[in-house]
ZAPA-906831 format. One line per 5 residues: their letters; for each residue z, x, y of N, C-alpha, C. Coordinates in steps of 0.02 Angstrom, whole numbers, plus 50000, padded with zeros to 5 digits. Each point is the difference from the previous one (the first is absolute). Layout:
a	Z/X/Y/Z/X/Y/Z/X/Y | ...
***
This chain:
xxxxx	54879/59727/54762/50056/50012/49956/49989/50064/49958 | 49937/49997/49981/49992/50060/49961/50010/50053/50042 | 49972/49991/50076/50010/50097/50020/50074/49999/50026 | 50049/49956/49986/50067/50005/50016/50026/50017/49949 | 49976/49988/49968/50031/50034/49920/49971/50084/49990
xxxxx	49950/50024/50006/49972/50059/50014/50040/50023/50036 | 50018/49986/50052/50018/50050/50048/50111/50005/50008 | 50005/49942/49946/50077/49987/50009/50013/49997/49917 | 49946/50033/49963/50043/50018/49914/50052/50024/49986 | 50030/50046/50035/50064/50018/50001/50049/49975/50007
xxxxx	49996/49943/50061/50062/49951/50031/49996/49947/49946 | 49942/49979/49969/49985/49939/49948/50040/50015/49935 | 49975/50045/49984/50018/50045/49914/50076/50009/49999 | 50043/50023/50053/50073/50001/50011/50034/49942/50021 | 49975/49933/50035/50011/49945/49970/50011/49960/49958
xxxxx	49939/50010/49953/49994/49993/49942/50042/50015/49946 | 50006/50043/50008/50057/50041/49935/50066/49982/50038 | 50041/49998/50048/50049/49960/50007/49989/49961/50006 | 49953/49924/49993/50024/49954/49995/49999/49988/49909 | 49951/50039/49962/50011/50002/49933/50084/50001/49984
xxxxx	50022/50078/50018/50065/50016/49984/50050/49947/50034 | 50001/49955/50059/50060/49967/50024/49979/49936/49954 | 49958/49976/49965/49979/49944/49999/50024/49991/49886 | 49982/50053/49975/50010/49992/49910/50060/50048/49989 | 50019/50033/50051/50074/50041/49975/50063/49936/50008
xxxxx	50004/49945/50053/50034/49954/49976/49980/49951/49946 | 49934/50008/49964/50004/49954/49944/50019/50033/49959 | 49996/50072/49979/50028/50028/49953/50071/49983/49994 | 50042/50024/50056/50057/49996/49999/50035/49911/49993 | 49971/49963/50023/49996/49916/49992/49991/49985/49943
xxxxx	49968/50039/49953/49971/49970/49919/50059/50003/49970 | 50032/50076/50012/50037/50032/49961/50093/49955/50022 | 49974/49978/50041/50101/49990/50023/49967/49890/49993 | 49945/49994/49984/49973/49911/49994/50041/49992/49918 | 49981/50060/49950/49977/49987/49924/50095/49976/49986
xxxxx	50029/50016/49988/50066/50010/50001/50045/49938/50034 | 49986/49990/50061/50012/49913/50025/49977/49952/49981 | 49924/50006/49979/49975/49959/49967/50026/49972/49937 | 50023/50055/49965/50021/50003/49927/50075/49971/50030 | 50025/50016/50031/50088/49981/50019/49990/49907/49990
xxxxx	49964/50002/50055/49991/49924/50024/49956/49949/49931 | 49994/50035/49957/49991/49955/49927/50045/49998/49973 | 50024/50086/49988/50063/49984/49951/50049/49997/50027 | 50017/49982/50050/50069/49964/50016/49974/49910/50060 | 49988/49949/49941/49974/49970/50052/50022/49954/50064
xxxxx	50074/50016/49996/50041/49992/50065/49963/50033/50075 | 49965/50061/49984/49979/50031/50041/49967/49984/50022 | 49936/49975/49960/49923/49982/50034/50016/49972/50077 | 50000/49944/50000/49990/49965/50059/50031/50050/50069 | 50064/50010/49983/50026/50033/50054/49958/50081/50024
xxxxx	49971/50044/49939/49970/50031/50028/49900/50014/50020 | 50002/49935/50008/49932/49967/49997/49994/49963/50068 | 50075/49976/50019/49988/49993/50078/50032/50042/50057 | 50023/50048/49960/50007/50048/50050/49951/50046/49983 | 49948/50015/49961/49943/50035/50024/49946/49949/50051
xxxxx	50019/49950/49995/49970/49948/50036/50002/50003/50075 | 50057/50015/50002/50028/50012/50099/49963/50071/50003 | 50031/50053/49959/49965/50050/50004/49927/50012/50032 | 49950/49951/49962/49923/50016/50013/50010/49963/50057 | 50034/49957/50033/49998/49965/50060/50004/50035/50050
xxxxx	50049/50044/50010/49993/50058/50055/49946/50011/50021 | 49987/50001/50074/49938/50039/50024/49984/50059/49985 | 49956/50018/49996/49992/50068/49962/50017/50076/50065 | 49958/49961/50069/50050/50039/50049/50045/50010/50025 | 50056/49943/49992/50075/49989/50015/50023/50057/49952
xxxxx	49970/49995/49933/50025/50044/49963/49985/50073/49995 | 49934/50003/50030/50007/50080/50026/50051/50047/50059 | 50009/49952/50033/50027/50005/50066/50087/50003/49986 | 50020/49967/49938/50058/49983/49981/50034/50052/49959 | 49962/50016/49941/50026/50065/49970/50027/50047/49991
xxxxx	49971/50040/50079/50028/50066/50020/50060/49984/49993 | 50052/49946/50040/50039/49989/50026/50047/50018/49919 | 49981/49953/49942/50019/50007/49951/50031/50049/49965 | 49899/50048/49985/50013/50050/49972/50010/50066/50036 | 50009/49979/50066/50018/50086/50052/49953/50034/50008
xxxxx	49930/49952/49981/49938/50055/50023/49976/49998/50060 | 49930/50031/50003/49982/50000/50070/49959/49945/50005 | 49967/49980/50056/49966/49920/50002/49941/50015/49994 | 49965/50076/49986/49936/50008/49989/49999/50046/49943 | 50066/49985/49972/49982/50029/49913/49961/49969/49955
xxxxx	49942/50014/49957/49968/49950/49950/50020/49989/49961 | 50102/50011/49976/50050/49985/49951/50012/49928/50044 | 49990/49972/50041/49995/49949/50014/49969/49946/49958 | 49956/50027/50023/49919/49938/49956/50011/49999/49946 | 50026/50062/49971/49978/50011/49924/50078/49955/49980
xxxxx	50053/50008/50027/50053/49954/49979/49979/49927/49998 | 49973/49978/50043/49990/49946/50048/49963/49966/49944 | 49938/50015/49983/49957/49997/49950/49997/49991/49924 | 50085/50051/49972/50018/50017/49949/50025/49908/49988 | 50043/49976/50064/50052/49950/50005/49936/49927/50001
xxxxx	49940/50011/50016/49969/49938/49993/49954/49997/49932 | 49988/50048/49958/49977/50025/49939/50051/49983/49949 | 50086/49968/50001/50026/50004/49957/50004/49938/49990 | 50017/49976/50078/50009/49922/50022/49935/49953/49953 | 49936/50035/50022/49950/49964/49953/50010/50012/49919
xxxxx	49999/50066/49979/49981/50010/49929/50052/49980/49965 | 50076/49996/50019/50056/50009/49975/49995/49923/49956 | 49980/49952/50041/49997/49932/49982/49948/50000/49939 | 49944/50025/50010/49942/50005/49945/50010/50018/49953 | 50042/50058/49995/50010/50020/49950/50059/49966/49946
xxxxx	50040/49972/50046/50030/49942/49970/49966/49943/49949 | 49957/49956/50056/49955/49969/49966/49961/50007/49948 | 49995/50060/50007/49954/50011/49946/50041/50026/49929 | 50068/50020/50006/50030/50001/49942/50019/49930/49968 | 50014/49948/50060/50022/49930/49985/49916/49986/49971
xxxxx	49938/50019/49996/49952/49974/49980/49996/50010/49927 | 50048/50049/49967/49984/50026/49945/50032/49925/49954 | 49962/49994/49959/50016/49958/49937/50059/50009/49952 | 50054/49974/50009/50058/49992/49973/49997/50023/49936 | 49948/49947/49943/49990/50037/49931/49950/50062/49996
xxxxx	49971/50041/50040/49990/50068/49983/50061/50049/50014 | 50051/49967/50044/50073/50025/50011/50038/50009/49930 | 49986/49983/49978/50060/49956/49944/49953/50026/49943 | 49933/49989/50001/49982/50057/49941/50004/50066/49997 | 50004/50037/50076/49987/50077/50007/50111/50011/49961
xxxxx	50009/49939/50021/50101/50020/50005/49992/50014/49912 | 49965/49926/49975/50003/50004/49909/49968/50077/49973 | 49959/50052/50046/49972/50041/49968/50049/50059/50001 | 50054/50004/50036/50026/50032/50011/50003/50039/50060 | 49965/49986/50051/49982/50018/50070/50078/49984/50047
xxxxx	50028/50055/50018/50054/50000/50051/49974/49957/50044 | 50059/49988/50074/49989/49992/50048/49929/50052/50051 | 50044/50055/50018/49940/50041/50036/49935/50022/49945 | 49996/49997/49945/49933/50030/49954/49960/49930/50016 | 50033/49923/49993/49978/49964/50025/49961/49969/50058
xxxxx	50049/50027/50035/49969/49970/50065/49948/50064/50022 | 49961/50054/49990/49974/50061/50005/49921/49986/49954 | 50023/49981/49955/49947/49986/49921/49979/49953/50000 | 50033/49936/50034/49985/49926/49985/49969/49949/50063 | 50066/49994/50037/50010/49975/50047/49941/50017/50058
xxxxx	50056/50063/50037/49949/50019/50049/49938/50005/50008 | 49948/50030/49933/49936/49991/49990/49986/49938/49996 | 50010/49952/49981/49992/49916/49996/49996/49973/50093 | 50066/50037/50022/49996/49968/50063/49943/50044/50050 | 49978/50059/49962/49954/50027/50065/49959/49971/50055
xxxxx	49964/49956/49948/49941/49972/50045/50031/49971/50065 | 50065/49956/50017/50052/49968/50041/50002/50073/50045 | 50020/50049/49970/50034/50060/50057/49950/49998/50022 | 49932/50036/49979/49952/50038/50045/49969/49956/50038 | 50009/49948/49992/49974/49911/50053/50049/50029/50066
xxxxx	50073/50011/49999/50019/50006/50042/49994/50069/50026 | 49978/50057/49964/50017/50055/50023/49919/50000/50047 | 49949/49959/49979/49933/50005/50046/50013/49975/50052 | 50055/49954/50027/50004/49949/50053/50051/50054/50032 | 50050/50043/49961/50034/50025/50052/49960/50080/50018
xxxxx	49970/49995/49956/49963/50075/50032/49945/49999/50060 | 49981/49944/50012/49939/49983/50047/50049/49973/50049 | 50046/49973/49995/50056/49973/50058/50021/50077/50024 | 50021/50045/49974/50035/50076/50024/49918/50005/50045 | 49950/50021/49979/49951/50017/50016/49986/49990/50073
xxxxx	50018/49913/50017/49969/49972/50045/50063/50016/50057 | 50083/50006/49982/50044/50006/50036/50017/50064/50033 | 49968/50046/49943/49996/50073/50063/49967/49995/50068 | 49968/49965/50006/49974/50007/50053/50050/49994/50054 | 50048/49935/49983/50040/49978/50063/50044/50063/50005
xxxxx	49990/50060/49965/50054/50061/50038/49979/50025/50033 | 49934/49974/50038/49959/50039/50028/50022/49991/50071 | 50048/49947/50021/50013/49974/50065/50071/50034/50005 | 50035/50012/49981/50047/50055/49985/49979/50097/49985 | 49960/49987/50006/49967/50082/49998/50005/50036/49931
xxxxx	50005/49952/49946/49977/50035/49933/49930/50014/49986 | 49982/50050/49968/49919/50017/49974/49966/49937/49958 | 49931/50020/49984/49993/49932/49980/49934/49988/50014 | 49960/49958/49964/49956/49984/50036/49994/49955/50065 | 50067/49968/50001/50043/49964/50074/49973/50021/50032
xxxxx	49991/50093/50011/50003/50033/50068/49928/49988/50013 | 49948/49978/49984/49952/49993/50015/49977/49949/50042 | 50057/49938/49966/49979/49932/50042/50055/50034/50067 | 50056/50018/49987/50031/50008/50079/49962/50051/50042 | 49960/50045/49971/49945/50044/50049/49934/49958/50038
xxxxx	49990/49962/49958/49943/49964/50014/50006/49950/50061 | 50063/49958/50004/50035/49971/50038/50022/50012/50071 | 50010/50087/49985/50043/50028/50068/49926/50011/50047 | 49935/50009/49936/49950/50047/50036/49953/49927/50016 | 50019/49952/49977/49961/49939/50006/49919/50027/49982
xxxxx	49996/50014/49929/49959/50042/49934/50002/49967/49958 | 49938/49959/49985/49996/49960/49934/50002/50040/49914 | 49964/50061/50015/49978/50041/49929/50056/50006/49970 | 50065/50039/50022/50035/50008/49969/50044/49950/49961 | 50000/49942/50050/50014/49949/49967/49964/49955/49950
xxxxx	49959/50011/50002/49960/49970/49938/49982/50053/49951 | 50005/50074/49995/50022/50045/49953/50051/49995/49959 | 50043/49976/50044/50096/49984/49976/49992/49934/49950 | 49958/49975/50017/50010/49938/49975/49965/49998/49939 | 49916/50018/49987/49962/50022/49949/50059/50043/49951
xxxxx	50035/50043/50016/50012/50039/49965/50057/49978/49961 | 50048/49962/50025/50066/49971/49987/49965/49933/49954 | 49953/49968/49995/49982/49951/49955/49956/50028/49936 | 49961/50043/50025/49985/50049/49944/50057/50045/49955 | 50042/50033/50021/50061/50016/49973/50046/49911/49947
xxxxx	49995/49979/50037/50040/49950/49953/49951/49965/49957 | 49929/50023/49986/49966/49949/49953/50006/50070/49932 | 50006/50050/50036/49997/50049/49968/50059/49999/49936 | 50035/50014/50046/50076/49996/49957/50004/49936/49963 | 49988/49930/50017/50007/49954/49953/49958/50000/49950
xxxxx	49941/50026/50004/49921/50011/49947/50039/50051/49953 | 50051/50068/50007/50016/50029/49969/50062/49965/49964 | 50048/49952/50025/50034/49959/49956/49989/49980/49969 | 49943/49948/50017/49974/49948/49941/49965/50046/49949 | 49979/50056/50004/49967/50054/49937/50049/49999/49954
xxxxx	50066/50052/50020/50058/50014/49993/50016/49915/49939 | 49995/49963/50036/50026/49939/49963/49978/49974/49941 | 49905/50005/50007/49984/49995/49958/49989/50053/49916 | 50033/50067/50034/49985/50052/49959/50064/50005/49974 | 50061/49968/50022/50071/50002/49951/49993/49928/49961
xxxxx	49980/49953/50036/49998/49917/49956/49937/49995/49976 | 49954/50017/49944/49964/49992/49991/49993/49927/49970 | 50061/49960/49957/50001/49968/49979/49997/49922/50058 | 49989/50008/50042/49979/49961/50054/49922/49986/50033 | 49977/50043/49981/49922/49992/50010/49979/49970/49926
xx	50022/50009/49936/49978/49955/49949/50035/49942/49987 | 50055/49974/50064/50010/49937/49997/49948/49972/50038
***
C-alpha cells in the first residue's frame, strides 16, 4: 500500500481534495438553508410534523437513484459534481433541519420568557439566547450529517464523479486491493477528522457544558 501511494500521490491527493470539496460544501450550504426551517417548524407549530416527515422521505431516497435523477431536474449533466453536491445539500437538510428544530423545542420555556421580560426581541432572541442553548442538539446532528456526506461521496463514484469512490471503482476494474483499502483508510480518517474538529468547535463555543 505504501509503494502505491508513492508512486500514485498525485491520483490520491486529487481525490482527496474532491472528495473534501463534494463532501462539506453541501454541509455548508445544508446548515445554512437547515437554521431557518428549523426555526419555521418551532415557530409555527402547525409545521413541525409535516416538515419533519417530508425530510423523512427525503433521507429515504437512495442516494444513487438520486444522483442519477437530478440531472433530469436540474438540466445538468450526469457527470456534473452539481449533482452530488445538490444531492448531498438535500440529505444534510433532511437530517439537520429536524435537529435544529429539536433543539430549539429543547430550549426551556422560562429562559424564553425571561430573555422576552429583559427586553430581548424575537430575532436578538433567538441569536443571543436560544440558538446558543440549543447548540449542543445542532452540532450532534451536524457530526452525524457530516460523516454521513463523507461516507456518501463515494457512491458518485459509480456514476463517474471524483472522489475518493474512484479508487474503490479502480481497484475493482483492476481487481487491486491497495487502492481500495487506501480509499477506505482515507475516507474513515477524513470523517474522524472532521467530527474531532466539531466536537472542538463545540466545546470551544459551549463552554458552559463541560462544567455541567
Amino acid at each position: 500500500m505504501i509503494q502505491y501511494l508513492t508512486n500514485n500521490h498525485e491520483i490520491v491527493w486529487q481525490a482527496l481534495q474532491e472528495h473534501l470539496y463534494l463532501a462539506l460544501l453541501p454541509i455548508l450550504f445544508g446548515f445554512a438553508i437547515s437554521l431557518p426551517l428549523g426555526y419555521l417548524a418551532v415557530r409555527f407549530s402547525w409545521l413541525y410534523h409535516p416538515l419533519i416527515n417530508t425530510f423523512g422521505v427525503l433521507y429515504s431516497i437512495p442516494s444513487l437513484a438520486l444522483f442519477v435523477f437530478l440531472p433530469v431536474i436540474l438540466g445538468t449533466k450526469v457527470l456534473s459534481p452539481v449533482n452530488v453536491v445538490v444531492a448531498l445539500t438535500v440529505y444534510t437538510v433532511a437530517l439537520l433541519a429536524r435537529t435544529v428544530a429539536d433543539g430549539l423545542r429543547s430550549v426551556d420555556p422560562v429562559v424564553v420568557q425571561a430573555a422576552t421580560a429583559m427586553g430581548y426581541r424575537r430575532t436578538r432572541r433567538l441569536i443571543d439566547v436560544e440558538l446558543p442553548i440549543a447548540l449542543p442538539v445542532v452540532l450532534a446532528g451536524l457530526r452525524v450529517a457530516t460523516v454521513s456526506n463523507i461516507s456518501l461521496v463515494s457512491v458518485g463514484s459509480l456514476i463517474g464523479i471524483g472522489g475518493l469512490g474512484q479508487l474503490f471503482t479502480r481497484g475493482f476494474q483492476l481487481f487491486y486491493l491497495e487502492p481500495i483499502l487506501v480509499g477506505i483508510i482515507l475516507s474513515v480518517v477524513l470523517a474522524a477528522i472532521a467530527d474531532l474538529i466539531i466536537v472542538l468547535v463545540q466545546r470551544a463555543v459551549t463552554p458552559w457544558t463541560r462544567a455541567a
